[in-house]
PDB file of N, CA, C and O in Angstrom, chain B, residues numbered from 101:
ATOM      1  N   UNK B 101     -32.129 -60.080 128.724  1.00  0.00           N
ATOM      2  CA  UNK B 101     -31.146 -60.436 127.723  1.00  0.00           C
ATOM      3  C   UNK B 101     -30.659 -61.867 127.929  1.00  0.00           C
ATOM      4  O   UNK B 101     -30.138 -62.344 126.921  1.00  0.00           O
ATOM      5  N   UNK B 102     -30.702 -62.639 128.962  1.00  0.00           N
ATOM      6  CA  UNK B 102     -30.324 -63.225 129.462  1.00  0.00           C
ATOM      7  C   UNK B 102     -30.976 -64.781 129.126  1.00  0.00           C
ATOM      8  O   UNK B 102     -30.358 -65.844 129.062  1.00  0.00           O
ATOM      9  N   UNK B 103     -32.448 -64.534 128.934  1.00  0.00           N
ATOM     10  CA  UNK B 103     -33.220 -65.545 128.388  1.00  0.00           C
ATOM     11  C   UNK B 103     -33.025 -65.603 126.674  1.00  0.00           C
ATOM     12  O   UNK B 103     -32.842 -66.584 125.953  1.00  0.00           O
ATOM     13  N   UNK B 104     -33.149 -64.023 126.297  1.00  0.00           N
ATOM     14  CA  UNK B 104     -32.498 -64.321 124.748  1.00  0.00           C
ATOM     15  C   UNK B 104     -31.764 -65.427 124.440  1.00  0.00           C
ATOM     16  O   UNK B 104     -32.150 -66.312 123.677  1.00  0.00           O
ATOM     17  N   UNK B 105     -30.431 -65.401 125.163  1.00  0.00           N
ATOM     18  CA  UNK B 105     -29.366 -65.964 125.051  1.00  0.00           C
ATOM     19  C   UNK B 105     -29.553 -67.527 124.969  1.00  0.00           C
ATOM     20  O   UNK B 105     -29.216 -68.379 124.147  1.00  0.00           O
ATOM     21  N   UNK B 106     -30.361 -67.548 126.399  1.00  0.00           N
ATOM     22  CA  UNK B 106     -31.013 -69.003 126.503  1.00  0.00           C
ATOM     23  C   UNK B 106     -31.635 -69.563 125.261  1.00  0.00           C
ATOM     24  O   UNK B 106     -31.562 -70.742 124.916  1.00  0.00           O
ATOM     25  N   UNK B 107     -32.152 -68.760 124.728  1.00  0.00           N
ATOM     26  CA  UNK B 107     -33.261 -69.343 123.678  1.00  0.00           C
ATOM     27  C   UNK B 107     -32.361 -69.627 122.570  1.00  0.00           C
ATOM     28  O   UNK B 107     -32.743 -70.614 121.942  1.00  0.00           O
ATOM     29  N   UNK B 108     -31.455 -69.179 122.184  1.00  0.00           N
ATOM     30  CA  UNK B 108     -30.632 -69.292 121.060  1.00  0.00           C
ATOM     31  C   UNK B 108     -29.691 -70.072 121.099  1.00  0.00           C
ATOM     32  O   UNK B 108     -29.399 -70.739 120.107  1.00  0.00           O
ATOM     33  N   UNK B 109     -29.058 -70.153 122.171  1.00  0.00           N
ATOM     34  CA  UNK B 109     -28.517 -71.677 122.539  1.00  0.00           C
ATOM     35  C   UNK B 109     -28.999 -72.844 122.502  1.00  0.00           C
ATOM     36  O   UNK B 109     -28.338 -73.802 122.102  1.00  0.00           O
ATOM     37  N   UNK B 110     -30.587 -72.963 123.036  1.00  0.00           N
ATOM     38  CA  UNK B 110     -31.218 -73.847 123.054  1.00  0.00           C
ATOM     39  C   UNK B 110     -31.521 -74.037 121.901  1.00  0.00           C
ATOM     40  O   UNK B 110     -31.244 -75.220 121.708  1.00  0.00           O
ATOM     41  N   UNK B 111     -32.016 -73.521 120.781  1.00  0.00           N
ATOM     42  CA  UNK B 111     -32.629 -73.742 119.345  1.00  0.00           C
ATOM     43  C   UNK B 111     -30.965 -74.433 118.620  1.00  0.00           C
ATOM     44  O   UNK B 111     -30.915 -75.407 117.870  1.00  0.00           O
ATOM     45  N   UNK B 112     -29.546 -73.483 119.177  1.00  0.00           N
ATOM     46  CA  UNK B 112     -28.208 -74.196 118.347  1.00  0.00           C
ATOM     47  C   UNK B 112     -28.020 -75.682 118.741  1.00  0.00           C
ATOM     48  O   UNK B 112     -27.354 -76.449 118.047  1.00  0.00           O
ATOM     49  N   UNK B 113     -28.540 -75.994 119.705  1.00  0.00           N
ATOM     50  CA  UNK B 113     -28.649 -77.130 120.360  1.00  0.00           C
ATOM     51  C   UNK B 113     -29.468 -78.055 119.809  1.00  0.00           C
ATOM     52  O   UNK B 113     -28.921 -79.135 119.581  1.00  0.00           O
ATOM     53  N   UNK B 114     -30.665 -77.958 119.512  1.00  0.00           N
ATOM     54  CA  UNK B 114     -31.541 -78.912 118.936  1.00  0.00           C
ATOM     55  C   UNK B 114     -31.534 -78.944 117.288  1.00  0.00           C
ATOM     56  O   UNK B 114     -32.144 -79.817 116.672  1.00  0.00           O
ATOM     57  N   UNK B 115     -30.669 -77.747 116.541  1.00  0.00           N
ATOM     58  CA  UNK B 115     -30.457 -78.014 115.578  1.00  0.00           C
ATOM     59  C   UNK B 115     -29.237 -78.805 115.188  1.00  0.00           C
ATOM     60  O   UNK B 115     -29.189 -79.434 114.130  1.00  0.00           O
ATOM     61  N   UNK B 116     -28.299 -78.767 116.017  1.00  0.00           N
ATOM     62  CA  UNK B 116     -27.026 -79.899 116.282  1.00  0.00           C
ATOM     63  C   UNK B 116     -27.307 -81.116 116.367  1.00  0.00           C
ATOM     64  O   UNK B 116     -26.704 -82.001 115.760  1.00  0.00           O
ATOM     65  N   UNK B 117     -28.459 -81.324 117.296  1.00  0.00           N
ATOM     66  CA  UNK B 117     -28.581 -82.864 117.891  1.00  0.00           C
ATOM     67  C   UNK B 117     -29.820 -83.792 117.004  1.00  0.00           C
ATOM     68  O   UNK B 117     -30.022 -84.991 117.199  1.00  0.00           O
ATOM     69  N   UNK B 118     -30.778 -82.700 115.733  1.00  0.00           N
ATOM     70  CA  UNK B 118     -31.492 -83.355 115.062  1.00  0.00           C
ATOM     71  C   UNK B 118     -30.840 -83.113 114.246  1.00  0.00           C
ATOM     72  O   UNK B 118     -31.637 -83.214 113.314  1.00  0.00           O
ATOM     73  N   UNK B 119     -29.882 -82.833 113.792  1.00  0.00           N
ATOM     74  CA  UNK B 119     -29.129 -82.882 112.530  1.00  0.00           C
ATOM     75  C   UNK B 119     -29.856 -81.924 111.519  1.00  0.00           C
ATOM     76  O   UNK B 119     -29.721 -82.030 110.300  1.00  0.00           O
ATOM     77  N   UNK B 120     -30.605 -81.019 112.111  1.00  0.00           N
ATOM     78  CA  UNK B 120     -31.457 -80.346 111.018  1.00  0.00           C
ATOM     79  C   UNK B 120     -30.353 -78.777 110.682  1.00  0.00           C
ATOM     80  O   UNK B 120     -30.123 -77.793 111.386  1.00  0.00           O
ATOM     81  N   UNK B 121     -30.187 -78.917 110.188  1.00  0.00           N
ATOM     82  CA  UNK B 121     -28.847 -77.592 109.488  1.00  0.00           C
ATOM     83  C   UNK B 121     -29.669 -76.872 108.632  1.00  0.00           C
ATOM     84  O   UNK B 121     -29.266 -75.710 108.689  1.00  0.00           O
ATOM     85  N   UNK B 122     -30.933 -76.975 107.604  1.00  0.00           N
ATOM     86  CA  UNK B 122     -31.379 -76.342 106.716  1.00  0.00           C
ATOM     87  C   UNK B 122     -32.173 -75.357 107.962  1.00  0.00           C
ATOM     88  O   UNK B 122     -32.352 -74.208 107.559  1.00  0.00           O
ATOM     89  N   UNK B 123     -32.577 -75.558 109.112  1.00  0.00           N
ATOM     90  CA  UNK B 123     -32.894 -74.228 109.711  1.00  0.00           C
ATOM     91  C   UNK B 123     -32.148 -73.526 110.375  1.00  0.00           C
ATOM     92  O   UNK B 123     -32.745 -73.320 111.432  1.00  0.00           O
ATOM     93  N   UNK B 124     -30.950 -72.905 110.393  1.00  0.00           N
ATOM     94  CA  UNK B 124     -29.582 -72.296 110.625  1.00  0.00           C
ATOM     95  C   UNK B 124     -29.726 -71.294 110.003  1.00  0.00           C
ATOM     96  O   UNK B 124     -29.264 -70.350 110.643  1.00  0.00           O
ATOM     97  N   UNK B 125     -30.456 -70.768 108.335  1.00  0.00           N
ATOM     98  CA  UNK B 125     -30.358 -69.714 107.950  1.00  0.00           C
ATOM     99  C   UNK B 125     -31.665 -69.080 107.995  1.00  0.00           C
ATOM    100  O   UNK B 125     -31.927 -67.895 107.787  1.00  0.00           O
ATOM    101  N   UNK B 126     -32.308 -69.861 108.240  1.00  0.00           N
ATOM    102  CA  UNK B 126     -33.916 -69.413 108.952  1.00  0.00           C
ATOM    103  C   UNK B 126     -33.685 -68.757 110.517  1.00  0.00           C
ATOM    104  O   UNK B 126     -33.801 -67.557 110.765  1.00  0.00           O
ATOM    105  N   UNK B 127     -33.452 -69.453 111.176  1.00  0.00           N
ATOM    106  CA  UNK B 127     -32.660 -68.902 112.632  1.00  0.00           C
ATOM    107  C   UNK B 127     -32.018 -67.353 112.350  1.00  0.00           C
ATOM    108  O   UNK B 127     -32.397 -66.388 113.013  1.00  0.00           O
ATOM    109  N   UNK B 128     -30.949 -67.240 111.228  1.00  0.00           N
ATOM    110  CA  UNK B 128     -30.223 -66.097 111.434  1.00  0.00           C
ATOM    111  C   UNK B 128     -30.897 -64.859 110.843  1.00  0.00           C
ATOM    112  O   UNK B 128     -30.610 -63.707 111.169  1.00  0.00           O
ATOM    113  N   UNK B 129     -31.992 -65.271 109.776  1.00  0.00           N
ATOM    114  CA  UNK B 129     -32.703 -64.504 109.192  1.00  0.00           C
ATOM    115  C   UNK B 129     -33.733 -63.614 110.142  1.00  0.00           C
ATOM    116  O   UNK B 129     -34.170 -62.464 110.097  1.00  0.00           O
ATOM    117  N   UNK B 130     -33.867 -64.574 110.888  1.00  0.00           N
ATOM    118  CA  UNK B 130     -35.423 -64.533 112.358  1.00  0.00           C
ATOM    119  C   UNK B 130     -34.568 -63.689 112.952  1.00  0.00           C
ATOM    120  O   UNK B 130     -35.315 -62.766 113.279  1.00  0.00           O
ATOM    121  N   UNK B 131     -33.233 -63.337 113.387  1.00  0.00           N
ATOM    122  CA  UNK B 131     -32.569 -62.828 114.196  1.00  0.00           C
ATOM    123  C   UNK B 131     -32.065 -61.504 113.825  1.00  0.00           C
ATOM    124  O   UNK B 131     -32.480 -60.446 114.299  1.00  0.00           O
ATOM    125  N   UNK B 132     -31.162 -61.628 112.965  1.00  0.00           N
ATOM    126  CA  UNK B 132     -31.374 -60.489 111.951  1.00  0.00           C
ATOM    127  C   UNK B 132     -32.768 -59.560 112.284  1.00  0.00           C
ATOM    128  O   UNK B 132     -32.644 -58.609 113.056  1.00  0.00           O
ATOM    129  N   UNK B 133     -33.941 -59.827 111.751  1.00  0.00           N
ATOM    130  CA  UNK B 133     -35.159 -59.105 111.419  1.00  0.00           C
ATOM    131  C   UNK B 133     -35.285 -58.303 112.905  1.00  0.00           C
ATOM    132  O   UNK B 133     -35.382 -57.122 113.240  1.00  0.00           O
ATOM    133  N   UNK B 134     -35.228 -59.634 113.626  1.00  0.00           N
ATOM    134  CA  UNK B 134     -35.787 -58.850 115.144  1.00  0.00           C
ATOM    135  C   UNK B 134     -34.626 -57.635 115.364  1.00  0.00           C
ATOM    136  O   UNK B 134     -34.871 -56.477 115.706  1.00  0.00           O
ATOM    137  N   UNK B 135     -33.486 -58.134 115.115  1.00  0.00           N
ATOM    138  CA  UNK B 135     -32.255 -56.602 115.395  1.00  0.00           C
ATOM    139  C   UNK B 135     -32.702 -55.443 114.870  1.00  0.00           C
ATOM    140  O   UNK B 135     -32.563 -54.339 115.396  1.00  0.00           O
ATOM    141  N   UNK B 136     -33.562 -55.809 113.211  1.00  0.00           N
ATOM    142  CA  UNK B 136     -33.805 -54.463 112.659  1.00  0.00           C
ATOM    143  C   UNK B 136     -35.049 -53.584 113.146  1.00  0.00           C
ATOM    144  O   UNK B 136     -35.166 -52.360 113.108  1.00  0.00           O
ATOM    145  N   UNK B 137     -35.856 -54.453 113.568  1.00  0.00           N
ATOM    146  CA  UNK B 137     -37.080 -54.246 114.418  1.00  0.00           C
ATOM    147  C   UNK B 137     -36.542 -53.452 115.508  1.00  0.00           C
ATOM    148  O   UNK B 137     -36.833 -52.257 115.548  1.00  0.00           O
ATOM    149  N   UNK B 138     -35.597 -54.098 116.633  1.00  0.00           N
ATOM    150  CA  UNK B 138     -35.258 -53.250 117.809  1.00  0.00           C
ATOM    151  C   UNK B 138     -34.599 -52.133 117.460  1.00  0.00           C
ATOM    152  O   UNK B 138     -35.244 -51.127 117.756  1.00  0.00           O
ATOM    153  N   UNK B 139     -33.921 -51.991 117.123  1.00  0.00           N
ATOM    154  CA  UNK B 139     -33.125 -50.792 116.653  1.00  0.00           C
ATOM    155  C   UNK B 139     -33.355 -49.667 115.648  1.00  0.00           C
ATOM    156  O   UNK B 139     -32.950 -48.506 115.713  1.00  0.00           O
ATOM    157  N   UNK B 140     -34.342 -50.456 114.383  1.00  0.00           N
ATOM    158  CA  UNK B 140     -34.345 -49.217 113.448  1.00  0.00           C
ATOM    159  C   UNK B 140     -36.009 -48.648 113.723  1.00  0.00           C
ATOM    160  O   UNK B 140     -36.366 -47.470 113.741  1.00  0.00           O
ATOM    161  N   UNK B 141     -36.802 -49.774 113.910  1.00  0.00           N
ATOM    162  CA  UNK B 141     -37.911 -49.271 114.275  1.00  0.00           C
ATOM    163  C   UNK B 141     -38.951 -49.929 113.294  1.00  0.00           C
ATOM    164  O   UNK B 141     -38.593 -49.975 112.117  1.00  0.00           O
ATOM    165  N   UNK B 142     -40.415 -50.540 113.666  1.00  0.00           N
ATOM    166  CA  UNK B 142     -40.991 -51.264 113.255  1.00  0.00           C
ATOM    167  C   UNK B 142     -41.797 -50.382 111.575  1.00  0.00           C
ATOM    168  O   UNK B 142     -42.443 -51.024 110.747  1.00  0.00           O
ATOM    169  N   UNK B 143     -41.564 -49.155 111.489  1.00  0.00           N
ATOM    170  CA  UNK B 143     -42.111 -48.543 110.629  1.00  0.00           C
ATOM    171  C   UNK B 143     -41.153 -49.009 109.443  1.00  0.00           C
ATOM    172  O   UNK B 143     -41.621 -49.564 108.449  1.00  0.00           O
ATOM    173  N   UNK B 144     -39.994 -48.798 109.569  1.00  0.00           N
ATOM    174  CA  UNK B 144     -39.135 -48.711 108.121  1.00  0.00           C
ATOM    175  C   UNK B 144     -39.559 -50.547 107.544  1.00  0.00           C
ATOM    176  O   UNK B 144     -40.185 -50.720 106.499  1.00  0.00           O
ATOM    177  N   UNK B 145     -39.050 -51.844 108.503  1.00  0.00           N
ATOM    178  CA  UNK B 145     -39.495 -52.759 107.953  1.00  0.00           C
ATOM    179  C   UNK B 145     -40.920 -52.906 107.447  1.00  0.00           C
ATOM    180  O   UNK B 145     -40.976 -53.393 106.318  1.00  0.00           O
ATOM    181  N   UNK B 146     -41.878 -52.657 107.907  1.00  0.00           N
ATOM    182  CA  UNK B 146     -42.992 -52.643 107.816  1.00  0.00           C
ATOM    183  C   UNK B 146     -43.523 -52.203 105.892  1.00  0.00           C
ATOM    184  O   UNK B 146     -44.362 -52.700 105.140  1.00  0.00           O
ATOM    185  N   UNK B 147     -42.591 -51.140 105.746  1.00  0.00           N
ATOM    186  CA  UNK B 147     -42.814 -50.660 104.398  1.00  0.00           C
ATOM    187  C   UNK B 147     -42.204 -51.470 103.702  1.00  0.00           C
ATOM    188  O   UNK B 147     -42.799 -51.628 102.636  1.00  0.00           O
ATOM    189  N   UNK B 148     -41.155 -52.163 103.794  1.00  0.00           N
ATOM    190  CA  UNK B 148     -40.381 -53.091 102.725  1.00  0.00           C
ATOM    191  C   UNK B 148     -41.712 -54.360 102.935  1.00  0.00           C
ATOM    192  O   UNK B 148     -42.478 -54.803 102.079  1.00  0.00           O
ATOM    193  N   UNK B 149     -41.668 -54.500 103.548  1.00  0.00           N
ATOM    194  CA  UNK B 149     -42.787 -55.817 103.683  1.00  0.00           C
ATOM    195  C   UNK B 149     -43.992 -55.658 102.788  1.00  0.00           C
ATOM    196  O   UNK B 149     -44.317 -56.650 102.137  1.00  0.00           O
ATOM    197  N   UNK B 150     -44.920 -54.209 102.624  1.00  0.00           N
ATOM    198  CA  UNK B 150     -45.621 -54.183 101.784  1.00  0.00           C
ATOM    199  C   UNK B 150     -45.394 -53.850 100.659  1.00  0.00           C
ATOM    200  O   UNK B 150     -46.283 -53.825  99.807  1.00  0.00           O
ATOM    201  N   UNK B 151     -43.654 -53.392 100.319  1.00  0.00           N
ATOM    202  CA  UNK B 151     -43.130 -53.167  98.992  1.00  0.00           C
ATOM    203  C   UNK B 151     -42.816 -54.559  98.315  1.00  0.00           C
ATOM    204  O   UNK B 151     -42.102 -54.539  97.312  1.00  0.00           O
ATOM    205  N   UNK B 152     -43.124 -55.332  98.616  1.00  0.00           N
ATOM    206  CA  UNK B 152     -42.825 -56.777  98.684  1.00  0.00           C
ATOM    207  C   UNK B 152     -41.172 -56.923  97.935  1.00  0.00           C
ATOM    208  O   UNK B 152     -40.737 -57.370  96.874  1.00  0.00           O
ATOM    209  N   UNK B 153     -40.720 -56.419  98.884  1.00  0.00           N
ATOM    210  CA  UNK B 153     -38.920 -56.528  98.565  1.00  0.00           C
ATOM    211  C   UNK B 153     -38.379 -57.572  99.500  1.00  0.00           C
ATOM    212  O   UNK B 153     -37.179 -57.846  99.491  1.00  0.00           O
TER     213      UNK B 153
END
């Protein structure tokens, strides 16, 4: 969990210091997905993906 953390700091970090802000909701989207992945289970996303929703 611990490197997670790392990694997401590090990405808030380089999006601060290149001034790049349009990937902030790409970031939360990427983050988001993976939560729904860990938790709900790779089957349920999997079907929206080929429902193209």
């Amino acid at each position: 969990m611990k490197k997670l953390w790392y990694l997401l700091k590090e990405m808030l970090f380089l999006i601060k210091k290149h001034k790049a802000y349009f990937f902030a909701p790409i970031l939360i989207i990427l983050v988001f997905l993976a939560f729904l992945v860990f938790y709900i289970g790779p089957s349920v996303i999997i079907s929206f993906i080929y429902a193209g929703i």
